[in-house]
N, C-alpha and C positions, 0 to 999 in steps of 0.2 A: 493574222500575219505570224503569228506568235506561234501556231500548231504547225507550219511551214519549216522552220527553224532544226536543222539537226541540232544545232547544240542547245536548244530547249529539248528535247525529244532525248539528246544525250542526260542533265541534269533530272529530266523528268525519272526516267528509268533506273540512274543510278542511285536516286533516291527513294524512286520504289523498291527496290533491290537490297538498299543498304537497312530499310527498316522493316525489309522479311527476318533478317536474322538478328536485328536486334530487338523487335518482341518475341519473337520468339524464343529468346536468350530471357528475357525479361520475364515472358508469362511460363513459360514450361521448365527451364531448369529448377529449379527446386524441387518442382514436380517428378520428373525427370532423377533428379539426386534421391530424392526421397524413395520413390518407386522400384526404381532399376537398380541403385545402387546401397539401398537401405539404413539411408540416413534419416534421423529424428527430422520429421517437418521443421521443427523451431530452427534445428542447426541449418537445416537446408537452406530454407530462407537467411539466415545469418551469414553462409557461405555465399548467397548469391547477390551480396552485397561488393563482392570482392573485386567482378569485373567491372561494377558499376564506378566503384571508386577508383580504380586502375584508367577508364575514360575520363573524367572529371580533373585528374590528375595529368590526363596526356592530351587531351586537346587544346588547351592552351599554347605545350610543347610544339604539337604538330602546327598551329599558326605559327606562331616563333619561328619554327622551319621554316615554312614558305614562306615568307618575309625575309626570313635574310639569305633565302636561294636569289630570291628575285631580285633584292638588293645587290647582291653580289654579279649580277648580271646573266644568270643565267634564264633560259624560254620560259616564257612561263607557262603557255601550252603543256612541253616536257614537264616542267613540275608540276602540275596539274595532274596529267593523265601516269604521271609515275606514284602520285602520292596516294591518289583514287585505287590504282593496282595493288600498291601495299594495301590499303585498308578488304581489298577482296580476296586479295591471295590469303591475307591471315583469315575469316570470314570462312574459306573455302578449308585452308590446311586446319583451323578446329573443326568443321563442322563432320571434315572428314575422320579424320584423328580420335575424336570421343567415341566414331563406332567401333576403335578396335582396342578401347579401355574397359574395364570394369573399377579401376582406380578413382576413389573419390577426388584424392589429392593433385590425380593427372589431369582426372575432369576441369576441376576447376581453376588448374593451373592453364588447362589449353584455351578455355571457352574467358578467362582473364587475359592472358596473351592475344588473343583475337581482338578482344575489345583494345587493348593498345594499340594494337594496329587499326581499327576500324576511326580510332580518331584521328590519322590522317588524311581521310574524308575532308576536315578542315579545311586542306589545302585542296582540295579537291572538290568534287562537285560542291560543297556544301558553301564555297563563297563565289564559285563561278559565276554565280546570278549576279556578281557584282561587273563584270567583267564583259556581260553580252547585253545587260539590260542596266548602268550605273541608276537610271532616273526612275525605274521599274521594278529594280531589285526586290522589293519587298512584296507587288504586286506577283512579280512572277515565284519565288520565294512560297507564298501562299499558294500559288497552284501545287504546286511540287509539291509543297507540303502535304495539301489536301489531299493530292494522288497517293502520296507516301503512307497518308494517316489510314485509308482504303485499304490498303497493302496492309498494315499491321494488324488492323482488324482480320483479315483475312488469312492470313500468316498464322493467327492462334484459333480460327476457327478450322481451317486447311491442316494446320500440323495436328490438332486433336483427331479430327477427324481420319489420317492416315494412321497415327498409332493407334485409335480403335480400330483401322480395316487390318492393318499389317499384325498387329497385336506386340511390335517394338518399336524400338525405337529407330535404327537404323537407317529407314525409310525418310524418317522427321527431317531428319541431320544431313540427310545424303541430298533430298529436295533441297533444303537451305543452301546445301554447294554448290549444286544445280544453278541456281537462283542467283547467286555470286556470279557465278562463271559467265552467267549470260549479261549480266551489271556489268561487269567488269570488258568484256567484249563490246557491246555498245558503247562504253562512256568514250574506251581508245579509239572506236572507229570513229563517234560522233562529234565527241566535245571541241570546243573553239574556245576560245578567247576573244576574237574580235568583236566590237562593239556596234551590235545590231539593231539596237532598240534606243531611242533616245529618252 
């Protein structure tokens, strides 16, 4: 009943979608900094601590948001699918943006500013399970996830595999927006609110 479901089919996707470009943020930037940009490994890695902390520090925030949107009386459908769009618009404008730097400091000032936006996913797919499935959440949750986890594995085997064909990086980063662009079209066309699963 459960595969029936646009707005299962919407969280599914926007969650496959949202953890293409964050392992791939995850397993390749450093890489990525190190290689292209000719940063010390150590520092690389050390830098690519910075978006990690900027999410940690924002998703909290972005709940807090969607709470007192919806407190305030506002749809929560619209906060939902406007807070989902921030997290792929920012997603999309770095992924596209790092192909036309060679700047260490832009790099990872764009691919940090990404990641703050990417934690308003919070309010967005990423509690929606609460909202179609309350008694299920966790069950459906785990599918998503499962799907998601699939996606991230293949996301750093898919991104390697293009900068060895392409032999840049451009290609990597440009899929990743790709990738977004279609996340973000499905969640708005898909996602609900209403409570479908008991």
């Amino acid at each position: 009943r459960m595969l029936r479901s646009r707005a299962v089919w919407a969280l599914a996707i926007a969650h496959i979608c949202i953890n293409w470009s964050l392992y791939l943020v995850l397993s390749w930037f450093p890489t990525f900094v190190n290689r292209e940009l000719g940063v010390d490994l150590q520092l690389a890695g050390f830098l690519a601590l910075a978006p990690t902390i900027v999410s940690l520090i924002m998703a909290p925030l972005a709940g807090r948001m969607f709470d007192r949107l919806i407190a305030k009386g506002c749809d929560r459908l619209t906060v939902r699918r406007t807070m989902q769009s921030l997290a792929f618009v920012g997603i999309t404008g770095a992924m596209m943006a790092i192909t036309l730097t060679d700047s260490l400091i832009l790099s990872v000032t764009v691919i940090t500013l990404s990641n703050a936006l990417t934690a308003f996913s919070i309010g967005g797919f990423a509690t929606n399970h609460l909202d179609i499935a309350p008694n299920q959440s966790g069950l459906l949750m785990g599918v998503t996830n499962t799907l998601a986890a699939v996606s991230s594995s293949a996301s750093v085997f898919v991104s390697g595999w293009i900068q060895d064909v392409s032999g840049g990086w451009d290609a990597v980063f440009l899929t990743a927006a790709g990738v977004s662009v279609f996340g973000a079209v499905v969640y708005a066309s898909l996602a609900g609110v209403e409570r479908e699963f008991d």
